[in-house]
N, C-alpha and C positions, 0 to 999 in steps of 0.2 A: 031357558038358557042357563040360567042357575044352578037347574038339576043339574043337564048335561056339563058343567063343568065340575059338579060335586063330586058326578061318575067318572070324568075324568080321572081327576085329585086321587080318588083311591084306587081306580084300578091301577095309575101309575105307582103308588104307595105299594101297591100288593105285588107289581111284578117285579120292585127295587127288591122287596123283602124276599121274592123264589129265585132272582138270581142272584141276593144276598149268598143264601145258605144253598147255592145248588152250585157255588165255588168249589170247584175240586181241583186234585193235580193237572190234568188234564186241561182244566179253561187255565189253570195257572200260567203252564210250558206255555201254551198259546199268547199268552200275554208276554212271553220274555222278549225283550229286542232279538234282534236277528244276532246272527254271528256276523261280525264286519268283514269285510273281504279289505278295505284299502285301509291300511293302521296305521304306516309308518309315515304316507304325506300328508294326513289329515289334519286338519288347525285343530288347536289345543279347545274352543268350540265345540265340534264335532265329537272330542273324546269326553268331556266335560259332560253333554248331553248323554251321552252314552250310559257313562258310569254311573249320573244320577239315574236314567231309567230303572237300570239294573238293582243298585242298590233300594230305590224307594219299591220295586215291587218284593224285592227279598223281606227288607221293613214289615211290608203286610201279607207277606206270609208267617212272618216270624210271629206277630202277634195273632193271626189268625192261630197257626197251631197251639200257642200259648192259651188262647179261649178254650179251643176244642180240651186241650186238657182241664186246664180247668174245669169246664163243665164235667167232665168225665169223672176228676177227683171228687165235686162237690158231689155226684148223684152216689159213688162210694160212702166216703163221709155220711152223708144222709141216711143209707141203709146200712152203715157198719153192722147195730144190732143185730137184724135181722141174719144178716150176712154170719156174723161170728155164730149165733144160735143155731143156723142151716149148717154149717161146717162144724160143731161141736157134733151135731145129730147125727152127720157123716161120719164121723170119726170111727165110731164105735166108740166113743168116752163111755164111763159106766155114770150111773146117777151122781153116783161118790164123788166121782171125780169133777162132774159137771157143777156141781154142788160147790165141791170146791173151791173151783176155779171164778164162779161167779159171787162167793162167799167174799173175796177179797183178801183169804185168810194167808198172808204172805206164804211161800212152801220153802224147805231146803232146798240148797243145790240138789241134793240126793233125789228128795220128788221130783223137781223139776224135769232132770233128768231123765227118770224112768218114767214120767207120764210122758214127756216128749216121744220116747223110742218105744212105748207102749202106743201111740198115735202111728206111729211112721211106719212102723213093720203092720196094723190093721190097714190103711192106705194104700201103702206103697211097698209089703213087704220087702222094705229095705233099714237095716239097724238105725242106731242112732252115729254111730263109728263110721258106719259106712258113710252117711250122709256127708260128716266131716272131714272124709279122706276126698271126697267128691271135690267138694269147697276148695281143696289145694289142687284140684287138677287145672292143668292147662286152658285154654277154650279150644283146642284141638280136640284134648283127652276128652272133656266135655259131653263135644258135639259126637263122639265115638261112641261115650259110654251112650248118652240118651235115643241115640239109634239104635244101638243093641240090646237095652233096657226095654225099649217101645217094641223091639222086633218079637222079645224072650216074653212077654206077656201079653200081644198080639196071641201067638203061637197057644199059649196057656189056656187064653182065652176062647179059641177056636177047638182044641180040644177035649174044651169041660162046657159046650152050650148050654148042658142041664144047670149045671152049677150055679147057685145064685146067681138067679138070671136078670133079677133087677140090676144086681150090683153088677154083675159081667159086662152086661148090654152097656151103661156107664162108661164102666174101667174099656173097655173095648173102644168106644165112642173116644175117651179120653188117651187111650194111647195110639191110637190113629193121628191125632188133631197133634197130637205132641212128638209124633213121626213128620208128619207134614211138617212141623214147625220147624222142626230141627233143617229139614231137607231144606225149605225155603231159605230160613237164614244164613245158613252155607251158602247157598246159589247167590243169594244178594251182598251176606256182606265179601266173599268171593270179588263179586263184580267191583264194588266201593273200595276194595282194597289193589284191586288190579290199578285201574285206574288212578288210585294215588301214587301207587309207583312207577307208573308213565310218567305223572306229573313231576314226583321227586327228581328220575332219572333225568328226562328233559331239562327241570331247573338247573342242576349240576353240573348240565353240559353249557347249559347260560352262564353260570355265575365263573366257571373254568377259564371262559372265553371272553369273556368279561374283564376278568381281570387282569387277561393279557392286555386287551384293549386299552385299558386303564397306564398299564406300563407303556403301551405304542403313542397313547397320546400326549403322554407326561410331560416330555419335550415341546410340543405342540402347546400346552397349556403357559410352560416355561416363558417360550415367546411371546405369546400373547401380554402375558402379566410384564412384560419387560418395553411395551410399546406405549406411550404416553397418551394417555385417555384423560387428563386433566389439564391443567391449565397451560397454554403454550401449543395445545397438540395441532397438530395444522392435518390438510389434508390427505395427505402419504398416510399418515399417522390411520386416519379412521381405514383408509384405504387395504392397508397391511394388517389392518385387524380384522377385518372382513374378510382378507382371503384365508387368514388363520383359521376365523373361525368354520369358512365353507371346508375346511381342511378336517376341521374336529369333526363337523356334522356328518360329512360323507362317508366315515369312519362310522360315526354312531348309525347312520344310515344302512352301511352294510352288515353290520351284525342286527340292527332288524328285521331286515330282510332275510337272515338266515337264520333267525329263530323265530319269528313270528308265523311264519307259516306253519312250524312244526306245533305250535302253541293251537292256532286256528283249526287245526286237521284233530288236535287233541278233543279241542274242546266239541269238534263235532262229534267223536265218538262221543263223548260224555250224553249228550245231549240223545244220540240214540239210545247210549247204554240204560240211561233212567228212565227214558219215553217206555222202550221197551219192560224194561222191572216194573214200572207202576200197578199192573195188576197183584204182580207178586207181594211188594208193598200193602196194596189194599186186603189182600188174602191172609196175608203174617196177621194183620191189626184183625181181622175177623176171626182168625184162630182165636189170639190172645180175649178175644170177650167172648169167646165160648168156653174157652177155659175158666176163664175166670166164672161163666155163670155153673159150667158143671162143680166146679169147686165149692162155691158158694149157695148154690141152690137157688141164684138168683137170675131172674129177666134181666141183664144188663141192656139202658136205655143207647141207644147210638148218637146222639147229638155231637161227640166228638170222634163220629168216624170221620176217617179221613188225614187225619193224624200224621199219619208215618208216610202217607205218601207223597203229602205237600209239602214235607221236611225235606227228603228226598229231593223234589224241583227246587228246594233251598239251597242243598247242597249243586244243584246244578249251573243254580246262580251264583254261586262261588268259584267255579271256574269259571265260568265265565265271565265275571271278573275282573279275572285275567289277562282280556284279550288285547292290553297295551303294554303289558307288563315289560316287552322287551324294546321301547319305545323309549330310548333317550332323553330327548328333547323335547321340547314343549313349540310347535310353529304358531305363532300368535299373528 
């Protein structure tokens, strides 16, 4: 009996720990509350419950991503060495220079300079000038230039196969990955940016209408404050404030009604828009650690994949949110 409950104990222990770490964006969206369909009659209860759900699981996403980075930083860290040595070996540095550099022997600006743009034209036949005029472009120009850069030595690369074929097959390998990259992050943050300008737009037609409301009830409020709720007040008194107030509410009542729906219908695209990106998500962060391993010459470990696309269902939890935002009153 003993065994059997020892076997127990750890097989439960062992399936806590695989569906510990087998948390993706995916089981995450799953786990969000629904979108509410009834907003505006709902007891302040019901909205209460709501917003904690949503917030407390954004919470442990928040920190979950926060780990996976970390761990990710810490296994960097760990292998900087190795990492800086495989990337010096890359470079084409000469002895001299490798010497140098690991000498500690402080250099001029002057060295600095021209072993920089000595590195970048062997890598990346691109100057050191060039690279700095790069750095002030736009993230349009950017996203332009690195497609056309990745297209121009694609091309280079297809027409010299013989050509140092170690390094081609590489640089080939790597201006693919950093085609893809480009194309991906346009397509996503494209989507991310659409989206916040539905949101914008929408808000502004709130806050517009809103403030009329504000002006239409102001009279409404006038009275209220001008009817004796203290000492003396008799029954008329509570009576005429009550229908004031069903006056204000009905008010507040129809502007949620007319923007909370448009809020609702928002937050469902969102909710498809990210469901749908999530592999893209996952494909970006798989780029970015093969780059980084072709760069460095290193196995980068995955303990913190996952990364970018449980951020993603973070940001989804952020709209949604939202979904009382245009909800006046509080019905207790």
């Amino acid at each position: 009996m003993k065994m059997k409950k020892f076997l127990f104990t750890i097989t439960t222990l062992w399936l806590t720990q695989v569906l510990a770490a087998q948390t993706n964006a995916t089981d995450y969206l799953k786990r969000a509350p629904g979108i509410p369909v009834n907003v505006c009659n709902v007891t302040g209860s019901v909205q209460d419950a709501f917003l904690n759900d949503v917030r407390n699981l954004s919470s442990v996403i928040h920190e979950d991503a926060a780990n996976r980075s970390r761990e990710a930083e810490e296994y960097m860290k760990s292998n900087e060495d190795r990492m800086k040595a495989n990337m010096m070996k890359k470079s084409g540095m000469s002895d001299e220079d490798i010497m140098k550099l690991q000498s500690g022997k402080e250099m001029t600006d002057a060295e600095a300079q021209a072993m920089a743009d000595k590195i970048l034209q062997q890598q990346t036949n691109i100057s050191l000038d060039e690279a700095k005029n790069l750095s002030k472009m736009s993230d349009a120009g950017k996203e332009a230039w690195a497609q056309g850069y990745a297209a121009e030595q694609m091309a280079v690369a297809q027409a010299n196969p013989g050509q140092n074929k170690g390094d081609s097959e590489t640089n080939m390998s790597m201006y693919e990955l950093l085609s893809e990259q480009s194309t991906l992050r346009y397509k996503v943050t494209g989507m991310e940016n659409q989206l916040r300008q539905r949101f914008i737009a929408l808000d502004k037609d709130a806050e517009t209408a809103k403030a009329l409301l504000e002006a239409d009830l102001k009279p409404f409020y006038t009275e209220l404050n001008s009817i004796n709720d203290g000492e003396g007040s008799t029954r008329a008194d509570v009576e005429h404030a009550e229908r004031v107030i069903k006056k204000i509410q009905e008010k507040q009542d129809a502007y949620c009604l007319k923007f909370t729906p448009r809020m609702l219908e928002f937050i469902e695209q969102c909710k498809e828009s990210y469901t749908k990106a999530l592999p893209d998500y996952d494909r970006l962060e798989e780029i970015q650690f093969q780059v980084t391993s072709l760069q460095t010459g290193t196995s980068l470990i995955t303990t913190g994949k996952g990364m970018y696309s449980i951020q993603a269902v973070e940001q989804y939890l952020d709209y949604l949110d939202e979904a009382f935002r245009y909800k006046l009153y509080r019905i207790d």
